[in-house]
C-alpha positions as CSV (number, residue, x, y, z in Angstrom):
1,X,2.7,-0.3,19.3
2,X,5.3,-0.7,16.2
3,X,2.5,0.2,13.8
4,X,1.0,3.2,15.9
5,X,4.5,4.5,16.0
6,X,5.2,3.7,11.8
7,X,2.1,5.9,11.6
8,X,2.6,8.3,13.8
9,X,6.0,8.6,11.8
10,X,4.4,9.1,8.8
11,X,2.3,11.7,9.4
12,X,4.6,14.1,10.5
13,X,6.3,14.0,7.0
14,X,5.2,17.0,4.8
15,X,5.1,17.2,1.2
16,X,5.4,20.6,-1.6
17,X,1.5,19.5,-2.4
18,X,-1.2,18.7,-0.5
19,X,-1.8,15.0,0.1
20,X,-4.2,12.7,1.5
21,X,-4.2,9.9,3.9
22,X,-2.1,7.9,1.8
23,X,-0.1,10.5,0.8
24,X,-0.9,10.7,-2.5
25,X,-0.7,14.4,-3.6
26,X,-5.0,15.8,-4.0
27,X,-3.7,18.6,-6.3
28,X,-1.7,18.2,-9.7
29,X,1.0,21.1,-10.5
30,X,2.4,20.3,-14.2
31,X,5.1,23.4,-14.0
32,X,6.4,21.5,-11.0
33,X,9.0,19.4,-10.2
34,X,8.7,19.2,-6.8
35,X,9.7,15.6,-5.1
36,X,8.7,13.3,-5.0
37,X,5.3,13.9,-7.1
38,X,5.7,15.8,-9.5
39,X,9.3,14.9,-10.4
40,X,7.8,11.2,-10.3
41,X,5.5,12.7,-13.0
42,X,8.4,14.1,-15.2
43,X,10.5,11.5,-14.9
44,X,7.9,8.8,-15.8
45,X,6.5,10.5,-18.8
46,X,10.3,11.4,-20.1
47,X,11.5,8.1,-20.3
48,X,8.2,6.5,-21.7
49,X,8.4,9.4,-24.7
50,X,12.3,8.1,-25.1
51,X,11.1,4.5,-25.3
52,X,8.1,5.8,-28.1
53,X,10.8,7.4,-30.1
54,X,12.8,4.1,-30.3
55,X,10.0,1.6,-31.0
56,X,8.7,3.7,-33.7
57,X,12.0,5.7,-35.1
58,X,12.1,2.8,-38.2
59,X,8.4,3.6,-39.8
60,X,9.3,7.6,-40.9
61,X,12.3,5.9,-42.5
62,X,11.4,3.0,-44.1
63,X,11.1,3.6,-47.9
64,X,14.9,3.8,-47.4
65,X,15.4,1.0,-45.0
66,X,13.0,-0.7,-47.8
67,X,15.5,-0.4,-50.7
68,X,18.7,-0.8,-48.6
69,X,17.1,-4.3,-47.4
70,X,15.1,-5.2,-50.2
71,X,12.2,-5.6,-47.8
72,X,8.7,-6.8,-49.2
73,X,5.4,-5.5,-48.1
74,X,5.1,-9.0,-46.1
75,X,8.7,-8.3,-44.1
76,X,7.4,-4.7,-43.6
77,X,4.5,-5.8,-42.0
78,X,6.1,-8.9,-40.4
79,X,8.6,-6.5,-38.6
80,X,5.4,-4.2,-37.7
81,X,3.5,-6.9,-35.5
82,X,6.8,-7.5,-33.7
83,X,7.5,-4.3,-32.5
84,X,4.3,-4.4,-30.6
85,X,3.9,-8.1,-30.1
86,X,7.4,-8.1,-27.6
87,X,5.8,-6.1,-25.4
88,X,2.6,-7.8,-24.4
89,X,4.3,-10.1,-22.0
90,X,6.8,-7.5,-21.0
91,X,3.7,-5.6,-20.2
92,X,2.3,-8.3,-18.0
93,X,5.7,-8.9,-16.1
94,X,5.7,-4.9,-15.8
95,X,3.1,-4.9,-13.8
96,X,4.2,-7.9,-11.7
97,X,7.6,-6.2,-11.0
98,X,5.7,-2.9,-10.3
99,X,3.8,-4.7,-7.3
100,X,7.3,-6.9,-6.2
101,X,9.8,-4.3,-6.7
102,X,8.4,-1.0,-7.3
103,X,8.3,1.5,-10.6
104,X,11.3,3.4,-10.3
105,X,14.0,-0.1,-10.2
106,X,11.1,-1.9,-12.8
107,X,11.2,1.4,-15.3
108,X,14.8,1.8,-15.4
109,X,16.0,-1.5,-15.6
110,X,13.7,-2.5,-18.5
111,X,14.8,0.8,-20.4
112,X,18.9,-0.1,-20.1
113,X,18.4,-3.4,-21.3
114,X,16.2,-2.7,-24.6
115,X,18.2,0.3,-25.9
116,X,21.1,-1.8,-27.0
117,X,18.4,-2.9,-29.4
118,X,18.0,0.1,-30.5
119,X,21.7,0.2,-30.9
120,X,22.0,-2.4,-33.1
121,X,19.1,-1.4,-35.5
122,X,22.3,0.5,-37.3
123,X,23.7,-2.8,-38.4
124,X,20.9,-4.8,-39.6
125,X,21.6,-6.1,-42.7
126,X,18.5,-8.4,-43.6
127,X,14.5,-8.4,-43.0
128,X,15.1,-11.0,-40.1
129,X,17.7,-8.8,-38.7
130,X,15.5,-6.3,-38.7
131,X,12.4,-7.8,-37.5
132,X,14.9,-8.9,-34.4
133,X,15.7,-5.8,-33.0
134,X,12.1,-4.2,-33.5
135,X,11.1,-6.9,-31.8
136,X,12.9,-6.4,-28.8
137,X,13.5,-2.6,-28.7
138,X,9.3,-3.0,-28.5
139,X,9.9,-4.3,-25.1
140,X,10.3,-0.7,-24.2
141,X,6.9,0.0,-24.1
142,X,6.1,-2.0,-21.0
143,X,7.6,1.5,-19.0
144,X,3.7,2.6,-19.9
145,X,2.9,0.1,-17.5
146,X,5.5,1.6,-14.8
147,X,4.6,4.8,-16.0
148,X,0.0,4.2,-15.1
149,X,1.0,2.1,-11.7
150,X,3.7,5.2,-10.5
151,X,0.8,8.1,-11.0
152,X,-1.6,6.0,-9.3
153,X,0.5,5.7,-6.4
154,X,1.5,9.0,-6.5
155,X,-1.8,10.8,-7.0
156,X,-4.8,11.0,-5.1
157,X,-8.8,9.7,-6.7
158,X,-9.7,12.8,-7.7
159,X,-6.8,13.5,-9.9
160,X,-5.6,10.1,-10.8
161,X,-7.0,10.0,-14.4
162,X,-5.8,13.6,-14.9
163,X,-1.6,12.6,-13.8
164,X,-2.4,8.7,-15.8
165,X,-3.6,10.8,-18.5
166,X,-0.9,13.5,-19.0
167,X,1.7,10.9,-18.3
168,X,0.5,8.4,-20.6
169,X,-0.4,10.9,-23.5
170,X,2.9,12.9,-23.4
171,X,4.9,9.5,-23.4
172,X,2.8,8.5,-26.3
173,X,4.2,11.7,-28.0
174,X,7.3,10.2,-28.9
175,X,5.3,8.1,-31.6
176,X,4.7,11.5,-33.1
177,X,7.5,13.1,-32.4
178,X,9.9,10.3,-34.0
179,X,8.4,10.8,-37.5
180,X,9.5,14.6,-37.5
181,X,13.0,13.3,-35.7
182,X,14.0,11.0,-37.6
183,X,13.5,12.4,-41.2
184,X,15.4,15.5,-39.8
185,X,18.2,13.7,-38.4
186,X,18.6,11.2,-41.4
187,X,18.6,14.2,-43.7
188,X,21.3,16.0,-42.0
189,X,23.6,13.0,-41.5
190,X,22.6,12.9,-45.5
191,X,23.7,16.6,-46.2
192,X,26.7,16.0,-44.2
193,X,28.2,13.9,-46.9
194,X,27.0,10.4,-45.7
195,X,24.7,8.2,-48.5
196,X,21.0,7.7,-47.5
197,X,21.8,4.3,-46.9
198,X,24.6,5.2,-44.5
199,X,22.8,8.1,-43.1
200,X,19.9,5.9,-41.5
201,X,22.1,3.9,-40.0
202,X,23.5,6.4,-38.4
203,X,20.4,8.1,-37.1
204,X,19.5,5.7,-35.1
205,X,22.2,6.2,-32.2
206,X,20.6,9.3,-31.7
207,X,16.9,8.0,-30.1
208,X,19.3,4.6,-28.4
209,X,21.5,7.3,-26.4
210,X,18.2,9.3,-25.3
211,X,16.6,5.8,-24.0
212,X,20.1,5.5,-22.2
213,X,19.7,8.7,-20.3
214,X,16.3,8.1,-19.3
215,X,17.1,5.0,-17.8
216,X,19.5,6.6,-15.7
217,X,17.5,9.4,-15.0
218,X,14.7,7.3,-13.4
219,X,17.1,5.4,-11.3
220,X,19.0,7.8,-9.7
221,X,16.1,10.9,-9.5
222,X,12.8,8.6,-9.1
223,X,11.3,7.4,-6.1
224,X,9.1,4.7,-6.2
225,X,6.1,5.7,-3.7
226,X,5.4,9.5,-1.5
227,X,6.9,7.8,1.4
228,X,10.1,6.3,-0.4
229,X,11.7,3.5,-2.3
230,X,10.3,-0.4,-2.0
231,X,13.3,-1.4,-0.6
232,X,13.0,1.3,2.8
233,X,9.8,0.6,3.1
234,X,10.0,-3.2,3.4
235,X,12.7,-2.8,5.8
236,X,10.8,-0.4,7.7
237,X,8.0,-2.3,7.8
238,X,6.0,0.3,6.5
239,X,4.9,-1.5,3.6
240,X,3.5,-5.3,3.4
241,X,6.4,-7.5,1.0
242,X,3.8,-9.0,-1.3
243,X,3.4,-13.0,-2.2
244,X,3.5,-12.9,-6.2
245,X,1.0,-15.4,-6.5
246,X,-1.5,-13.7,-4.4
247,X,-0.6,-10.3,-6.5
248,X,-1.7,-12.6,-9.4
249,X,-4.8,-14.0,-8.7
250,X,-6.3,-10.9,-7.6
251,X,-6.1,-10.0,-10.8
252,X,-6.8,-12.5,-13.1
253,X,-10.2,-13.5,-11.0
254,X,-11.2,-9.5,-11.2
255,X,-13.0,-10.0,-14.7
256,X,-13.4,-6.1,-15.3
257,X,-9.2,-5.8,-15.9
258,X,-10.2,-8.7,-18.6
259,X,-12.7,-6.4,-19.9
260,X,-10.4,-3.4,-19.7
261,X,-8.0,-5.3,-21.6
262,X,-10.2,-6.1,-24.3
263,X,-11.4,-2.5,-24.7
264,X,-7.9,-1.3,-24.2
265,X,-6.6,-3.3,-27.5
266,X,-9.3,-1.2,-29.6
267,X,-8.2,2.6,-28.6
268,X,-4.3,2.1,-28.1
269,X,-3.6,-1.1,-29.8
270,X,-5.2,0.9,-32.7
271,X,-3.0,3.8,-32.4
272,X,0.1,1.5,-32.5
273,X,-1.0,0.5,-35.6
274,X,-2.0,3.5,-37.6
275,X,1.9,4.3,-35.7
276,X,2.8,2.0,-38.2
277,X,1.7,2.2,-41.3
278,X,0.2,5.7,-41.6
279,X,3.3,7.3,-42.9
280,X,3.4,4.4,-45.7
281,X,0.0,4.8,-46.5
282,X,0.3,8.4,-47.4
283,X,2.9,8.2,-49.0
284,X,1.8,5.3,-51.3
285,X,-1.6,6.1,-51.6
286,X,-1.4,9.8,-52.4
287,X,2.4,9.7,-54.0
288,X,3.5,12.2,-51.1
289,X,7.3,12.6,-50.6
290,X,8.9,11.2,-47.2
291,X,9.2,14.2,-45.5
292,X,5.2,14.8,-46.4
293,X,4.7,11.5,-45.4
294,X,6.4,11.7,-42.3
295,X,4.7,15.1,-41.0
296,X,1.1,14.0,-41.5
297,X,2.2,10.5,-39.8
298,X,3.3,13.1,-37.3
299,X,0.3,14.8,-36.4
300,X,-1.4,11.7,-35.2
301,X,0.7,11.3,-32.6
302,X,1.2,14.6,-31.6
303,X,-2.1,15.1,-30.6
304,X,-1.6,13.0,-27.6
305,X,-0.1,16.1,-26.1
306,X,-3.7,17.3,-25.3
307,X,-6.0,14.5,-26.2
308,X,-5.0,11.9,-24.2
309,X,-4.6,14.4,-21.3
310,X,-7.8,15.2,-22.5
311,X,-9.6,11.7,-21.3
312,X,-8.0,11.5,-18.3
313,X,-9.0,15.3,-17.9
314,X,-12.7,14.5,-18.4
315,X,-12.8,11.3,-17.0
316,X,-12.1,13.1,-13.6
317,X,-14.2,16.1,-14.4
318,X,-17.7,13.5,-15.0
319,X,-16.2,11.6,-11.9
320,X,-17.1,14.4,-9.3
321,X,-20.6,14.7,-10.5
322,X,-21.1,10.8,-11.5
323,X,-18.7,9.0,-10.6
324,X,-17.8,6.1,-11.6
325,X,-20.6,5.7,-13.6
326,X,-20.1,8.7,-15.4
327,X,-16.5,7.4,-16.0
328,X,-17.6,4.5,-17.9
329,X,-20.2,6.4,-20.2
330,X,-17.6,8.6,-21.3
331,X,-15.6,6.1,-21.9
332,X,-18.4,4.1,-24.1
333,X,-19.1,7.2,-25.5
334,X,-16.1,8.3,-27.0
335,X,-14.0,4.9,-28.2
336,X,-17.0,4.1,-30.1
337,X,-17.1,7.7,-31.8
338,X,-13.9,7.0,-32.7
339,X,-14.2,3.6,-34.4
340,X,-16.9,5.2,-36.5
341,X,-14.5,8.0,-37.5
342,X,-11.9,4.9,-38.4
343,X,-14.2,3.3,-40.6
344,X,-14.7,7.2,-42.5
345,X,-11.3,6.9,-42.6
346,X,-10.9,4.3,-45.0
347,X,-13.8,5.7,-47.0
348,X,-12.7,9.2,-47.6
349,X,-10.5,9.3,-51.0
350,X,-9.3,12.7,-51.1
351,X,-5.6,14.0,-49.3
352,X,-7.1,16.8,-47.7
353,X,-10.0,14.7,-46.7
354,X,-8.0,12.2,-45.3
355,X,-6.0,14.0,-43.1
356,X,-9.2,16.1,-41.9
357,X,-10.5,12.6,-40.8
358,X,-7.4,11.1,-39.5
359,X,-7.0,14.6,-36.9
360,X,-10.5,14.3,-35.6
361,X,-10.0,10.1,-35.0
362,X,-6.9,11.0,-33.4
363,X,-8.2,12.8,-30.9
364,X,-11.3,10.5,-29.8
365,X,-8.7,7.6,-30.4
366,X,-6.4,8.6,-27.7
367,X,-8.7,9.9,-25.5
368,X,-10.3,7.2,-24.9
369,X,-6.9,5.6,-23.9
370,X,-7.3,8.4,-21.6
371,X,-10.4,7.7,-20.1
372,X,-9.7,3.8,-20.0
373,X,-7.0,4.7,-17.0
374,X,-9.2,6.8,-15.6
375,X,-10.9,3.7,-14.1
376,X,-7.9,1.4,-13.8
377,X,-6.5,2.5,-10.5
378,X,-9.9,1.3,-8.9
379,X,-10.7,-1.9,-10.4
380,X,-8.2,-3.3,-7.9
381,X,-5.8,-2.1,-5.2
382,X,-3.5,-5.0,-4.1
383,X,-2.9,-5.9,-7.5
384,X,-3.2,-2.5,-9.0
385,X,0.1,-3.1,-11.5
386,X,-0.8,-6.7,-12.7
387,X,-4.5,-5.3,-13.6
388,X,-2.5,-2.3,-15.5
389,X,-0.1,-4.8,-17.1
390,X,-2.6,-6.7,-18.4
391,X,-5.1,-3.6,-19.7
392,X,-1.7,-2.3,-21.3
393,X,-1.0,-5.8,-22.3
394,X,-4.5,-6.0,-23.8
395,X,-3.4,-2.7,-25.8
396,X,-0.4,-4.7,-27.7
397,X,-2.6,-7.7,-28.5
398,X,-5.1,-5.8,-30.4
399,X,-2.2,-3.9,-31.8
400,X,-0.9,-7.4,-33.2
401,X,-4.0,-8.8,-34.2
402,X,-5.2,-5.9,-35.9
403,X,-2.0,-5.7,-37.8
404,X,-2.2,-9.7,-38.8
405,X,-5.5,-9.7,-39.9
406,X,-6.1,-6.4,-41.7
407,X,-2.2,-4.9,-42.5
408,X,0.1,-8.2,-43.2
409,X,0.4,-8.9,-46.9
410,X,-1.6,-8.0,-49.5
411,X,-5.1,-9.9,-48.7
412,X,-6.8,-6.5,-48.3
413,X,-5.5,-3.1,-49.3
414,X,-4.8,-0.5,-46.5
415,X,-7.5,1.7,-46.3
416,X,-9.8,-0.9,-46.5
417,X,-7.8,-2.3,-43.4
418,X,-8.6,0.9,-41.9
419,X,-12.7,0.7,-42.4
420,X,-12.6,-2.9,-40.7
421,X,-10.2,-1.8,-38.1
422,X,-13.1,0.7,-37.0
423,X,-15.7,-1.9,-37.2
424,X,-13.5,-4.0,-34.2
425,X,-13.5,-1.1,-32.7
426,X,-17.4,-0.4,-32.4
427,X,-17.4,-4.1,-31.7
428,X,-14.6,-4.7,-28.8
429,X,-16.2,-1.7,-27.4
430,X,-19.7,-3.0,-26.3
431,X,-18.0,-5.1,-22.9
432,X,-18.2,-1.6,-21.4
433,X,-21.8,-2.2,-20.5
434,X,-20.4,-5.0,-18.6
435,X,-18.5,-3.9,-15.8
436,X,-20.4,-3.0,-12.6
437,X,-18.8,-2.2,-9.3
438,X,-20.8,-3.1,-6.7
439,X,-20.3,-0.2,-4.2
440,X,-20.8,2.5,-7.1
441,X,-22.6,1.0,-9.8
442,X,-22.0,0.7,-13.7
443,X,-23.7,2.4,-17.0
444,X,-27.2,0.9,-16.0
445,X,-27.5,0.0,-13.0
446,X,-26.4,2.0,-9.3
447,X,-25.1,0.1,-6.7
448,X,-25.7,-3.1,-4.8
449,X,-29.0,-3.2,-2.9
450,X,-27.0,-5.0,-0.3
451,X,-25.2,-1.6,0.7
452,X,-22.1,-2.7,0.1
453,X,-19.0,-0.4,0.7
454,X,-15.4,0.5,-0.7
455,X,-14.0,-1.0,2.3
456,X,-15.9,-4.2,1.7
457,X,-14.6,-4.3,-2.2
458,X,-10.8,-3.8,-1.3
459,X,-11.3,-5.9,1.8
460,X,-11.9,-8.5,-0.3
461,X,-8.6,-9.3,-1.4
462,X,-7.3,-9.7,2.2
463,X,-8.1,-12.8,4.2
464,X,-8.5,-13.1,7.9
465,X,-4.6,-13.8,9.0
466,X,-3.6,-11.1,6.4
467,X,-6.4,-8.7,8.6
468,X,-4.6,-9.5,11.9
469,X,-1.3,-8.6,10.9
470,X,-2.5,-5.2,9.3
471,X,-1.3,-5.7,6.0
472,X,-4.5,-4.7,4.6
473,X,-4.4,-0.9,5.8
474,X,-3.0,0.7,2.8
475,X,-5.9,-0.6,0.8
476,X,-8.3,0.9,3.9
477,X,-7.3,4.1,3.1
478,X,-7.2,3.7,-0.1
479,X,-11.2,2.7,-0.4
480,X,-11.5,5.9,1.9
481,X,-9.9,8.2,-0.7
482,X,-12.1,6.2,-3.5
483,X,-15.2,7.7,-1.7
484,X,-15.0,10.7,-4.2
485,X,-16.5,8.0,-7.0
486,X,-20.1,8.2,-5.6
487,X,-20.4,11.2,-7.2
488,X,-22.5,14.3,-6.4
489,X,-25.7,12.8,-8.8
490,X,-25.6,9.0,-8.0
491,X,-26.7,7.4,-5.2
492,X,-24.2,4.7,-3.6
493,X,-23.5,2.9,-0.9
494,X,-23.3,4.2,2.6
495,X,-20.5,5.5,4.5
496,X,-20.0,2.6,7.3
497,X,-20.2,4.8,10.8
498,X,-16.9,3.4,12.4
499,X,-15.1,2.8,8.5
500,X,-15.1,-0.4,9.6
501,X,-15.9,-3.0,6.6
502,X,-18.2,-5.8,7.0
503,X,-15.9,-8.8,7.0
């Protein structure tokens, strides 16, 4: 009687969009700010931008931060890996917190406590001083993690990989954006009257405040799911207070987040590093002046304003005529297009040439970020933020290998860094062919002869006592709303007459 009446309360709420069973909204309006989805949407992908722009606000400015310091190549790239190594565990923990406590408390606590990091950055006065707070202003990327779980509990099947992908790619912007903000700020601070070595220093308060606001933002605006905040819920008993170790080994026994993970390191772990040492490459390679430097560096990540968006865009659009099939053969299709644009990369000698090659990778690079959390939201529903901290955690450990092997010291020079960086990525892209879902299928093969259904893949991670008590309904409706990845033009399994999974 308790749940009938929790339900019968819940439907009579009404929402600005239109939503489905869940109450995620079926429609995405980006000139919205409607609450709670599309504010959700602004808010998630302000405060990951802010937390770009402080993780990366050092490269655009280090041949000044290289004199002032007297940094070698080997501190450089030292202080590189840890900027993306600090958050592969926060990424993982993210994800955890996301499932315990919800995005909106995660998000904004982990953003307040890095940007005193950022902060400090203003008084470092040694290569390990340095590498310190780049380590742990990196934490800050874990919000991408709050950021992918929020949109998927915001937004319905159909446009989950369009809100992960706008979200995701306009947060990413900040990598961009900081290596046109930072030169600008550090040469007015410099025109001012300050000395460049004063002046960077002083730059630096201005992406810490920014990541200060956001966190506040989130806290106070946000709201964690379409029905409200964790904490209601769970004292409602609307929604099920998860066991943490349940959360996690749903996830780690689901071997296609493993795979995601993997393939995950090779499209955004790769644009962390060409974050990284693009604007140094130019400008040592071709003699280009800093603020040169700094726009081409630029450019690369400003393309994740439609490129990114992009994946998740056509990850959605293949979805309604293949599904999830079609999802993964995009997916293939395009990461490994863009490792063979990475390894032209490193060939190409000319300026001009260069940057030609280095637009074109960009765009195939991030998309297929794009398109990886296009099938994220699906590979698991209880533990839908540990299996998207640990593809986002993937993303930081092929950011940190990549930048060990091929960009620390002077074993091989950087462009020919770059050609074997887009060698891993043909390579770490092949897993792909791997994943199969059993109710829809993977790149070669359709579904399970055994006509297995959603509800029998989410059921899964739900034993009997967990059944009685009806914890399990959220991910019921949930594999109802998942129907749409049959596709138009794959067969898949049936539709069970009374939605009733085979248990």
């Amino acid at each position: 009687m308790e749940n009938m009446d929790l339900e019968s309360k819940s439907l009579n709420k009404s929402f600005a969009l239109p939503v489905d069973s869940e109450h995620k909204a079926t429609e995405f309006r980006i000139y919205s700010v409607s609450s709670p989805h599309m504010r959700s949407f602004h808010l998630s992908w302000i405060s990951f931008f802010s937390c770009f722009v402080s993780t990366f606000a050092a490269p655009p400015l280090l041949p000044i931060i290289r004199d002032n310091l007297d940094l070698t190549s080997t501190d450089i790239g030292n202080a590189g890996i840890a900027a993306v190594s600090g958050a592969v565990f926060a990424r993982i923990a993210m994800g955890t917190a996301c499932d315990l406590f919800g995005p909106r408390l995660a998000s904004s606590a982990l953003i307040l406590i890095t940007a005193p990091a950022v902060f400090l950055t203003s008084i470092t006065n040694s290569a390990l001083s340095f590498l310190l707070v780049r380590f742990f202003t990196g934490f800050s990327l874990a919000t991408f993690v709050s950021t992918q779980f929020w949109m998927s509990s915001m937004f319905s099947a159909n446009v989950v990989g369009t809100a992960n992908g706008i979200a995701g790619g306009w947060g990413n912007l900040g990598g961009g954006a900081t290596q046109l903000i930072m030169p600008l700020v550090f040469s007015l601070i410099h025109k001012i009257g300050a000395n460049q070595f004063t002046a960077w220093r002083i730059a630096f308060f201005i992406p810490a405040l920014f990541q200060a606001l956001t966190a506040y933002a989130v806290f106070f605006l946000g709201q964690d799911m379409p029905d409200g905040d964790y904490a209601k819920l769970h004292k409602s008993g609307e929604k099920h207070k998860d066991n943490m170790l349940d959360v996690l080994y749903h996830a780690v026994t689901n071997y296609r987040g493993w795979i995601l993970a993997l393939t995950y390191g090779y499209c955004f772990g790769v644009e962390l590093t060409v974050d990284n040492i693009i604007a140094q490459y130019f400008f040592d390679r071709f003699n280009v002046n800093l603020h040169t430097a700094g726009m081409i560096a630029a450019s690369f990540g400003l393309a994740n304003l439609f490129s990114r968006p992009g994946g998740g865009m056509l990850s959605d659009i293949v979805a309604k005529r293949f599904g999830m099939r079609g999802r993964l053969w995009v997916l293939w299709i395009v990461q490994t297009l863009g490792g063979l644009l990475c390894v032209l990369l490193g060939k190409v000698e000319s300026l001009s040439g260069s940057i030609a090659v280095m637009l074109v990778f960009s765009v195939f690079c991030q998309a297929a970020c794009g398109l990886t959390f296009g099938v994220v939201p699906f590979v698991s529903r209880r533990s839908l933020g540990m299996i998207s901290g640990m593809t986002g955690g993937g993303g930081n450990v092929g950011a940190v290998l990549t930048q060990v092997i091929f960009f620390r010291g002077s074993k091989y020079s950087t462009e020919t860094g770059i050609t074997y960086m887009g060698i891993m990525i043909i390579c770490c892209t092949i897993p792909i062919l791997f994943i199969y879902f059993p109710q829809w299928g993977g790149m070669f093969y359709g579904p399970s002869s055994k006509g297995l259904t959603e509800e029998d893949y989410y059921m899964k991670e739900w034993n009997l006592k967990e059944k009685e008590n009806g914890f399990h309904q959220a991910s019921m409706k949930f594999a109802g709303n998942s129907r749409s990845e049959r596709g138009e033009k794959v067969e898949s399994a049936p539709t069970p007459v009374d939605g009733t999974p085979n248990i």
